[in-house]
N, C-alpha and C positions, 0 to 999 in steps of 0.2 A: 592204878589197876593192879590188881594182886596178877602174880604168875602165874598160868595154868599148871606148870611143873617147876617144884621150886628147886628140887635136889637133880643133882649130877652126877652122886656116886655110882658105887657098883650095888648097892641094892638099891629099890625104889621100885612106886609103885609108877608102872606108865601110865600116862593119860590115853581115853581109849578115842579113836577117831571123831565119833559124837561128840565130843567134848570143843573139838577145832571146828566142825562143823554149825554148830549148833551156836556158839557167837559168833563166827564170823564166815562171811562168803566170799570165796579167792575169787579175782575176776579173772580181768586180761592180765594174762604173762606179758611182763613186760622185756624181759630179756633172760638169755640162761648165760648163767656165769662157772666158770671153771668147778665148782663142787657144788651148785646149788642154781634151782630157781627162783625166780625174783618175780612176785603178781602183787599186783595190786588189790588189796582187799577192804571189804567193809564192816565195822563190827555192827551188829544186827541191833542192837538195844539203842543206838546212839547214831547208827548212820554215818561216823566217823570213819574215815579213808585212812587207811594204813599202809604202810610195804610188809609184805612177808617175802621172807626165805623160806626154802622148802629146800633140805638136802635127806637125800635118799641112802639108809644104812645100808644099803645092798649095791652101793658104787665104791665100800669099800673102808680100809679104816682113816686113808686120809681124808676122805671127806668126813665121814663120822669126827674126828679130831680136829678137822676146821671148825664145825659147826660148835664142838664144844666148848675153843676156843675164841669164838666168837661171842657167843654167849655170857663165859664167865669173864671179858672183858667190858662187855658193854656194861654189864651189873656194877662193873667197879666206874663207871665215868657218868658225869651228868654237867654238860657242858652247853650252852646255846647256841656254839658252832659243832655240835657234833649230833647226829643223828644217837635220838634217843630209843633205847629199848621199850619196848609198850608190853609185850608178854611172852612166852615160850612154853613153847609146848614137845614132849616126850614123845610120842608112843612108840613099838616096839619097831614100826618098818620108817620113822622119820623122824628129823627134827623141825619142827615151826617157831621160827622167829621172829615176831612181829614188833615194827620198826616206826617212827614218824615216816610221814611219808614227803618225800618234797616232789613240790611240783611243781617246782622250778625246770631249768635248762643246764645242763652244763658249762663250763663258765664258758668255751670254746663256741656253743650256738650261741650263748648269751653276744659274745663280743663281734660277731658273727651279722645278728641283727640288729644291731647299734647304729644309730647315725652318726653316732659322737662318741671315741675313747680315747684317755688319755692316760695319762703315767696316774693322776691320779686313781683313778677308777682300778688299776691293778697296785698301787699301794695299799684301796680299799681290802683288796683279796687276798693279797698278803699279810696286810695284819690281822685280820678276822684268823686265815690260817696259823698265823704265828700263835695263837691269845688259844688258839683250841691246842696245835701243840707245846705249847708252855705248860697249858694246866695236864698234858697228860705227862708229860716229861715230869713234871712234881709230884705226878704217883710211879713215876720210875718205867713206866709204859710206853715201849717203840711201838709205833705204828708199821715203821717197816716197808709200806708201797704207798706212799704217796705218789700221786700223778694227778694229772691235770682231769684224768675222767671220773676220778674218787673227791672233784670238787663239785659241788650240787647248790644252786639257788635253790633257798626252800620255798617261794613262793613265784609267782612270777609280777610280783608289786615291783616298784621301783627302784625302793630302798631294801629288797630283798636280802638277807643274809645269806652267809655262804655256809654252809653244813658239808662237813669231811663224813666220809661214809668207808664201807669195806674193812674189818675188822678183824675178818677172818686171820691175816698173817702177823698181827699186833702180838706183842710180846712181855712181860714183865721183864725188866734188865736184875738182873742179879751180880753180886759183885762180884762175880768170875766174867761176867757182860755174855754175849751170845756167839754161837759160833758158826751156826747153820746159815751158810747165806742164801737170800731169798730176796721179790721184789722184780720189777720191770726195768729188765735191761738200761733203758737210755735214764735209766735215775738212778741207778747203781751209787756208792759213794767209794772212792778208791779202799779203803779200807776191805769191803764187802768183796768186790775184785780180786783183792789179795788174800783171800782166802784169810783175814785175821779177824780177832774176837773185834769186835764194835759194840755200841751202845747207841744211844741219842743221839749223838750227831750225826747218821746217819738219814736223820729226818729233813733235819737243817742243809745238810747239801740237795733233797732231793725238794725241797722248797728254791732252793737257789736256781735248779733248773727250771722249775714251774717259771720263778721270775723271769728269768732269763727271758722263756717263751713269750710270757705273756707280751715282753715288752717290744720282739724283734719280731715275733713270728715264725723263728727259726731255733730248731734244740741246739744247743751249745755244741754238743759230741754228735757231729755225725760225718758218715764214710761214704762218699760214691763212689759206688759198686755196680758190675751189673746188679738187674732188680731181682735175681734168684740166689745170690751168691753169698747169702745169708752166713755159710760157717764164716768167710773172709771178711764179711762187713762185721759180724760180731767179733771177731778177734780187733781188727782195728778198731775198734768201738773200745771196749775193754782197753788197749793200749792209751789211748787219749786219754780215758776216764782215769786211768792210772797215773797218768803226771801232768793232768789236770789243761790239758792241751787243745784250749781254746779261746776266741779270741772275742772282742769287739767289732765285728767287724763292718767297715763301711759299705755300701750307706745305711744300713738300718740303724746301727747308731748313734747316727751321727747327730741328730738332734731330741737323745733323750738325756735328760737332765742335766743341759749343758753348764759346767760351773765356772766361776771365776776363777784366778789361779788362787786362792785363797781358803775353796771353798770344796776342794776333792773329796771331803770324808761325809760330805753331806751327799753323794751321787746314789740312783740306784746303780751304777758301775761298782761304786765301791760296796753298796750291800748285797751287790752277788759274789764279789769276789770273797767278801769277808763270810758268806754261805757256803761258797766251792773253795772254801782252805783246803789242799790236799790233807794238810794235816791233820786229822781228827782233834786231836787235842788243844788245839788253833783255832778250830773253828766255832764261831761264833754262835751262841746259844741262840733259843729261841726266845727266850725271855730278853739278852740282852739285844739282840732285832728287834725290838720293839720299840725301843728307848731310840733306834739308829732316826735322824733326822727325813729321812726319806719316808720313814713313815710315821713317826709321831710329830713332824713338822710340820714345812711347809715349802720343803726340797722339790718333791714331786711337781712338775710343771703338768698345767693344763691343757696343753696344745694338742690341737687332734691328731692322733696318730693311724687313725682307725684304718686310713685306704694301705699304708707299707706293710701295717703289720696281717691287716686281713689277704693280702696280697701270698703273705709267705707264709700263713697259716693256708691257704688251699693249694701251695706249693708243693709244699712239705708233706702236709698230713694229710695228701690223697694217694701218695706214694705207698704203695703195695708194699715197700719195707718195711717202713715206718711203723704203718699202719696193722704190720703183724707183729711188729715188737712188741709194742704201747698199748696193743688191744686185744691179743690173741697172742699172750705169751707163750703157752706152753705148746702152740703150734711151730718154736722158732726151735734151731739147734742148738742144744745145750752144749755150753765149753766149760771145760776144765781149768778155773783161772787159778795161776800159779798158788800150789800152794806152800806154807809158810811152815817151818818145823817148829819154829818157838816163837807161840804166840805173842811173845814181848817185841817182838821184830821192829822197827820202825816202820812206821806209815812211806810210801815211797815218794820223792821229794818231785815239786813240779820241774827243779832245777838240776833232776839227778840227766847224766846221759849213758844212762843202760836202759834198756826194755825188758822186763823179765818174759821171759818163754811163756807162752801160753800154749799148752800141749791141747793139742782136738783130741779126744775121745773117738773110739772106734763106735759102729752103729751100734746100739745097744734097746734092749725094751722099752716102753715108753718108762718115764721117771725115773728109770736106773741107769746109770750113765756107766759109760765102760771102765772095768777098775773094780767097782763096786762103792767107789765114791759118791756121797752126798749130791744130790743135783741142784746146781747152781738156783735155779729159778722154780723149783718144784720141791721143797721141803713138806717136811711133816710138820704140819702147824701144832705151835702148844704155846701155855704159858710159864713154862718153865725154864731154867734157864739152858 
């Protein structure tokens, strides 16, 4: 299906509202996301079900800049785990971008109404995810906010696929790599933290946490705090994140992919660890995750795990914290994570014993952090580097 607006420059002609109208009809909204709406729509000639975005030029130019880069990202990818562009539309007061639609569950309801999960079934998730980030990693494209709510079954069939979605914050990497750090908190990768340039691996650590979750039910980095004290659990949050400061821990598990003593580099233990390398440079690709025997073998055990992990999935992630991290980021306090004067710095070591300072920021407008520094979790989206 050709694009209703094909150019993005500074001239152009826009598309006039009849033109959105006139193929397709927006239904139910289905949610509103940080610079845009999100409906459900139908195109009229074909009766086919879509998603459309609808961001608004008059909220301003970072939304205007998300939407553009969201746009000229999706044009460049065409992938079976990644939600596909379908057409885009101009006109002078919006942008419309109409998307596959899934109608699926997120993988969290999915595992949620299961009778039966196993290690399997989230090796399934992980490599579907790995094979979508590999192929974009090969056109040099960070994603940048991976999380577990940007994982989408696209149908509700059995053998359903998993589709990565949200594109807005994706990036081309350039070989100077990027600097502006952005992304949901509890998936940070220490690099992002430290205020240094990063690239791709930044995906692969925040895949590692996805694992992590899927497989305990519980995120790798987190701080109890009272439930309001948000600047303090983000600061200790960032300090863990920073030398990589966590654990296995019993009982959850205790009986996932227990190995023989012979047999340690086949564990999903060891394919998170080798996903949460502090080291950026260490860390293990998403192409070479793929190859790791946990998911192209037959490491993954089939045992049900579904009652411990469902257990600390509605532990966890009904927490009022949590739950404004992971899902209403820009409602949390922004911090100021140490920053670095020469970008060549080294990555900070899991083994190192100093904590770098993390200075809090005085109150400041929404997106502009005190200083007049960069804000952690609220950049201006683009694809440049």
């Amino acid at each position: 299906m050709p694009f209703g607006c094909v150019t993005l420059g500074d001239k152009k002609d826009y598309n006039h509202p009849t033109e959105v109208s006139d193929r397709y009809d927006l239904g139910q909204l289905i949610k509103t996301e940080e610079f845009c709406e999100v409906f459900r729509a139908k195109e009229k000639s074909s009766g086919k079900l879509y998603t459309c975005k609808r961001f608004l030029k008059r909220d301003g130019r970072k939304v205007r800049k998300a939407a553009k880069n969201e746009i000229n990202i999706l044009k460049m990818v065409k992938h079976h785990n990644i939600l596909q562009l379908v057409d885009v539309f101009e006109t002078r007061k919006e942008y419309f971008i109409f998307m596959e639609l899934a109608s699926g569950r997120e993988v969290f309801d999915w595992i949620l109404d299961q009778g039966y999960y196993s290690e399997r079934d989230t090796s399934n998730v992980i490599r579907q995810v790995l094979e979508a980030v590999a192929y974009l990693h090969s056109l040099c494209i960070v994603h940048r906010n991976l999380k577990l709510e940007n994982l989408l079954y696209f149908n509700r069939m059995k053998n359903s696929k998993i589709v990565i979605s949200d594109f807005h914050l994706a990036k081309v990497e350039t070989s100077s790599l990027i600097k502006e750090p952005c992304g949901t908190p509890e998936y940070l990768a220490p690099e992002v933290v430290a205020r240094q340039r990063y690239g791709r691996p930044v995906d692969c650590w925040a895949i590692g946490v996805i694992m992590y979750i899927l497989l305990s039910g519980n995120p790798p980095f987190y701080d109890e705090l009272e439930e309001e004290d948000y600047e303090s659990h983000d600061k200790n949050l960032f300090r863990k994140i920073l030398h990589g400061d966590y654990e296995f821990d019993s009982p959850y598990w205790d009986d996932i992919s227990p190995a023989g003593v012979n047999d340690n580099f086949s564990t999903a233990k060891d394919l998170v660890t080798r996903l949460m390398e502090v080291e950026q440079d260490q860390r293990v690709t998403a192409a070479d995750a793929i190859s790791h025997e946990w998911i192209s073998g037959n490491a993954a055990s089939d045992k049900n795990i579904k009652d411990g992990v469902c257990a600390q999935i509605e532990k966890n992630f009904a927490k009022a914290k949590w739950k404004k991290a992971v899902r209403v980021t820009t409602m949390m306090k922004r911090l100021r994570a140490p920053e670095q004067t020469d970008p060549g710095t080294p990555s900070p070591s899991k083994d190192s014993d100093k904590t770098p300072s993390m200075a809090t920021p005085a109150p400041s407008p929404a997106n502009t952090p005190a200083g007049g520094a960069p804000s952690l979790l609220c950049p201006s989206p683009d694809t440049t580097g």
